[in-house]
N, C-alpha and C positions, 0 to 999 in steps of 0.2 A: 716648650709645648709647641707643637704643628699647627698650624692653623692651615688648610685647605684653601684653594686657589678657586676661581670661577669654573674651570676645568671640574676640579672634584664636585661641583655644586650641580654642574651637567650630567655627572655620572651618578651621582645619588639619586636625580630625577629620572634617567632610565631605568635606575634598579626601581625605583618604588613602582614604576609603572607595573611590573609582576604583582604587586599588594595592588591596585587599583584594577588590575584583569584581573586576580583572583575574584573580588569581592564582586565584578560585575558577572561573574560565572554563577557565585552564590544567591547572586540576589535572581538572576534568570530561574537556578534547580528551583529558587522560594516561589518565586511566582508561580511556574510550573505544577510547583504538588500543593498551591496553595487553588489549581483551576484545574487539574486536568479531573476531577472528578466531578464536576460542570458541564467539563467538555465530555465525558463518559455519560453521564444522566440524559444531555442535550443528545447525544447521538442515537442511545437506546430510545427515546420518543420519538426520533425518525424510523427506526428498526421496527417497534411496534405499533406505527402507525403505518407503514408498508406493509407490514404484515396481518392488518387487517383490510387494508383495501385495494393491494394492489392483485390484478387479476391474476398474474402467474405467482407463484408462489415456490421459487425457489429457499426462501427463507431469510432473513438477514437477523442479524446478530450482533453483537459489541462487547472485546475481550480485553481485559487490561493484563498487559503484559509486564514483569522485570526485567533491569538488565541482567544478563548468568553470564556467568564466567563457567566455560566445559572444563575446562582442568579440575576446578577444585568443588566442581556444581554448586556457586555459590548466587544468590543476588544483591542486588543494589536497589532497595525499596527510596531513594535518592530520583530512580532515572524512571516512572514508569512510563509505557508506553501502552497507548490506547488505541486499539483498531475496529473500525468499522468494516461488515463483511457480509458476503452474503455466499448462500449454501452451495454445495453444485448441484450443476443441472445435466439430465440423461443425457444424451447423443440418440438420434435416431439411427441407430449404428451397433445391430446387433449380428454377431457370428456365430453359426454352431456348427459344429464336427459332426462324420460318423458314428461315434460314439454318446451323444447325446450332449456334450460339454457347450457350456452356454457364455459368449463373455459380449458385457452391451460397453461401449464407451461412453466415458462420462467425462462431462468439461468442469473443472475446478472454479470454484465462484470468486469474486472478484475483492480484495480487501483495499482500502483507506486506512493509515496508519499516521499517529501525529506522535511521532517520536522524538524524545530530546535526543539532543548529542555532548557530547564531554564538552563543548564550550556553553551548554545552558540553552540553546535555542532550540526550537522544535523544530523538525524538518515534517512537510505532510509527504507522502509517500503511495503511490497508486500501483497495486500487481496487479495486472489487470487480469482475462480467463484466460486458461491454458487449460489445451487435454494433451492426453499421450500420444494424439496423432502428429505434434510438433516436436520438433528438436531443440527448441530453444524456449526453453521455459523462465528465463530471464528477464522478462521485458519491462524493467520497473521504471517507471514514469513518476518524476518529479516534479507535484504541486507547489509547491511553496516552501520558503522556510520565516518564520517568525526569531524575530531577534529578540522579543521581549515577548514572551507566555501571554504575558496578559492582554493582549492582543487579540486572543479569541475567540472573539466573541460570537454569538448564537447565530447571528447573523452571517457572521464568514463560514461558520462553521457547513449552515444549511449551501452555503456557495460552493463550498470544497466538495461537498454532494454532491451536491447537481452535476455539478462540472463533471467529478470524478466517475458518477454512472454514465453521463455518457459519452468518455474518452472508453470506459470500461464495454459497452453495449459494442463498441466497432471492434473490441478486440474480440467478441463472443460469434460463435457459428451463428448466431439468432441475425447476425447484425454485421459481419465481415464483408460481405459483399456490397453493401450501399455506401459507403461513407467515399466521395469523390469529390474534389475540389471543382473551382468552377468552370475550368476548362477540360472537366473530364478525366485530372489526374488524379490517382488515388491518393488519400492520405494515409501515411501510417499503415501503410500494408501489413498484414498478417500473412505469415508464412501457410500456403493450403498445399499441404502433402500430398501427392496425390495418393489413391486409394489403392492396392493392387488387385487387377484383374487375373483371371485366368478360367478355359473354359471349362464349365462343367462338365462332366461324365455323362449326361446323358442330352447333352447338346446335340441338337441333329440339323443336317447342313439345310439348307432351305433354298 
């Protein structure tokens, strides 16, 4: 019979550590789908409490999302993910042709996402506004991430708000222009396209 050396005793303890990250993954997804419908409840009472008193009214809302898989259009009711969002808002920015064609630009509203990831932690997630007059519609800004689910409580939750409207208001035409540090340097600059001119037809020299 073999009996195993101190060496083997070393290597069985690295191998079990996979069984010991396994189960800290499992117990993270438990925590997770044992709160994020907490954290969905808690977020909609912020959503319809703006949306009764706040003065502009672009809308906010709160959607819980699956993970999919596009190959085989499948989900993973395991991983859901819950976003806080709010509606888009017009553009004062409307064009019409000779022919009577009308198009106004509209800026995309802003979402908070508290997403898990395949290790079991949530990551929170800020897109902030984009319209079509940018090229770069990619700007996601990361909040935070939680090692343990249960961690999120009502309190951080309304923190992750706050914070996140108004990293989100400097990324919005309502609000791009003011946001400047204290010597006058911008923060976080947004990309402002300029707009193309050209003279009218019935421009007359002056």
């Amino acid at each position: 019979m073999y009996f195993a050396g101190i060496m083997f005793e070393e290597i069985l303890k690295a191998a079990n550590r996979y069984d010991e990250g396994l189960a800290q993954v499992h117990s993270r997804q438990d925590q997770w789908l044992a709160s994020h419908e907490r954290v969905r409840n808690h977020l909609k009472a912020i959503a319809d409490y703006l949306n009764v008193n706040a003065r502009y009214q672009q809308g906010f809302f709160v959607d819980t999302l699956l993970a999919f898989n596009e190959g085989m259009r499948g989900t993973n009711n395991r991983m859901p993910s819950v976003e806080f969002r709010s509606g888009p808002m017009p553009m004062p920015l409307t064009f019409r042709n000779s022919i009577g064609e009308k198009m106004t630009y509209k800026e995309e509203g802003f979402n908070i996402s508290f997403t898990p990831t395949i290790t079991g932690q949530v990551i929170v997630l800020l897109q902030p506004h984009y319209s079509d007059l940018e090229e770069d519609q990619s700007q996601i800004v990361p909040m935070g991430v939680f090692n343990e689910p249960s961690q999120i409580t009502n309190d951080v939750i309304e923190e992750i708000v706050a914070k996140g409207m108004q990293i989100a208001f400097y990324s919005s035409f309502t609000g791009m222009a003011e946001r400047q540090g204290e010597e006058g340097e911008e923060l976080n600059p947004v990309k402002r396209n300029p707009i193309g001119f050209r003279r009218h037809d019935t421009t007359e020299k002056i």
